[in-house]
C-alpha positions as CSV (number, residue, x, y, z in Angstrom):
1,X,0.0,0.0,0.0
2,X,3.0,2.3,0.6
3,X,4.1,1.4,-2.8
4,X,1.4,2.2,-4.5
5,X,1.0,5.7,-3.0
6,X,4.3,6.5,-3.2
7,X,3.9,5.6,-6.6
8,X,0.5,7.9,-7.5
9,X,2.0,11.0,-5.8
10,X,5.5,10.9,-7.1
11,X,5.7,14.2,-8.0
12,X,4.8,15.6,-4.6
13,X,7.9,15.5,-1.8
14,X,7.0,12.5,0.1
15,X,6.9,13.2,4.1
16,X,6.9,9.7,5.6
17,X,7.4,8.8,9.5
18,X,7.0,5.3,10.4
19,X,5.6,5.7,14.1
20,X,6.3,2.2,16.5
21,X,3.9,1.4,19.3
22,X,6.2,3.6,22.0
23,X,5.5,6.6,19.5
24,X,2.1,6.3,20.0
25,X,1.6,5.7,23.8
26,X,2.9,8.8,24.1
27,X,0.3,11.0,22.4
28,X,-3.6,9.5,23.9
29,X,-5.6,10.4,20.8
30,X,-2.9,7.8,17.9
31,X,-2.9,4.9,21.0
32,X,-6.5,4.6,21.0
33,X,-6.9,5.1,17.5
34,X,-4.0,2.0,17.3
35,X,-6.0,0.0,19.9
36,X,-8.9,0.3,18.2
37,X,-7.9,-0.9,14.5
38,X,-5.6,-3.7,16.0
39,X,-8.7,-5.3,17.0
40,X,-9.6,-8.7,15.2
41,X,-13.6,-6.8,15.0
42,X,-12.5,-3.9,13.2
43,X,-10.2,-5.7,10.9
44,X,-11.8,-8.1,9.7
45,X,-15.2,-8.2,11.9
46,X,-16.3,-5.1,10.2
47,X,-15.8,-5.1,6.8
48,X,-18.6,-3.7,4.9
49,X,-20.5,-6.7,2.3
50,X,-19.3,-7.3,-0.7
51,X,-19.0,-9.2,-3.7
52,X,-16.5,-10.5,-5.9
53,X,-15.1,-12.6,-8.8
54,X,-12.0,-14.4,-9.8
55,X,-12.0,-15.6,-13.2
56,X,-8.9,-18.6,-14.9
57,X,-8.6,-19.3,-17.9
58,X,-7.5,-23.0,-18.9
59,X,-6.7,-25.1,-22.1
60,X,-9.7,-27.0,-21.3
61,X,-12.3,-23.9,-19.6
62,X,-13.1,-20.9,-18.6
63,X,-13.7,-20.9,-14.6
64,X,-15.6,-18.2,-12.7
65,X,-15.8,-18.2,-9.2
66,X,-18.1,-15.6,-7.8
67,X,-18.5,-15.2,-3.8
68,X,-19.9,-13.2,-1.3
69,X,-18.3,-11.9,1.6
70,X,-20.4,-10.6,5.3
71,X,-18.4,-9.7,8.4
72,X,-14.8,-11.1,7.3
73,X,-16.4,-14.7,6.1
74,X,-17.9,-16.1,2.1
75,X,-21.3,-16.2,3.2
76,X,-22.4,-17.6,-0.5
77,X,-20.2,-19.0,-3.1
């Protein structure tokens, strides 16, 4: 993901700081944003529903598999 914004902005100076968990105990308001998004809920507990596709071709076939996803988990596939 760093990669890829690096890559978009290029041509604006990129000001990066990589922040380690000692950083952030030290200012309230980044710790409890940390603790919050480390959680297992927010992650992957609270993804928003969605579809989507993945598609192979083959000498032999075409394969489509098409899936949908609720809270983290294929619900229907």
């Amino acid at each position: 993901m760093e990669q890829s914004f690096a890559k978009k902005w290029e041509s604006l100076p990129l000001n990066k700081v990589v922040l380690k968990e000692d950083n952030l105990r030290q200012i309230p308001e980044l710790m409890k944003l940390y603790e919050s998004y480390s959680k297992w809920e927010w992650r992957f507990g609270e993804t928003p529903a969605f579809t989507n596709g993945l598609e192979h071709k083959f000498a032999w076939a075409l394969v489509d598999v098409q899936f949908e996803v609720k809270k983290g988990v294929i619900s229907k596939g």
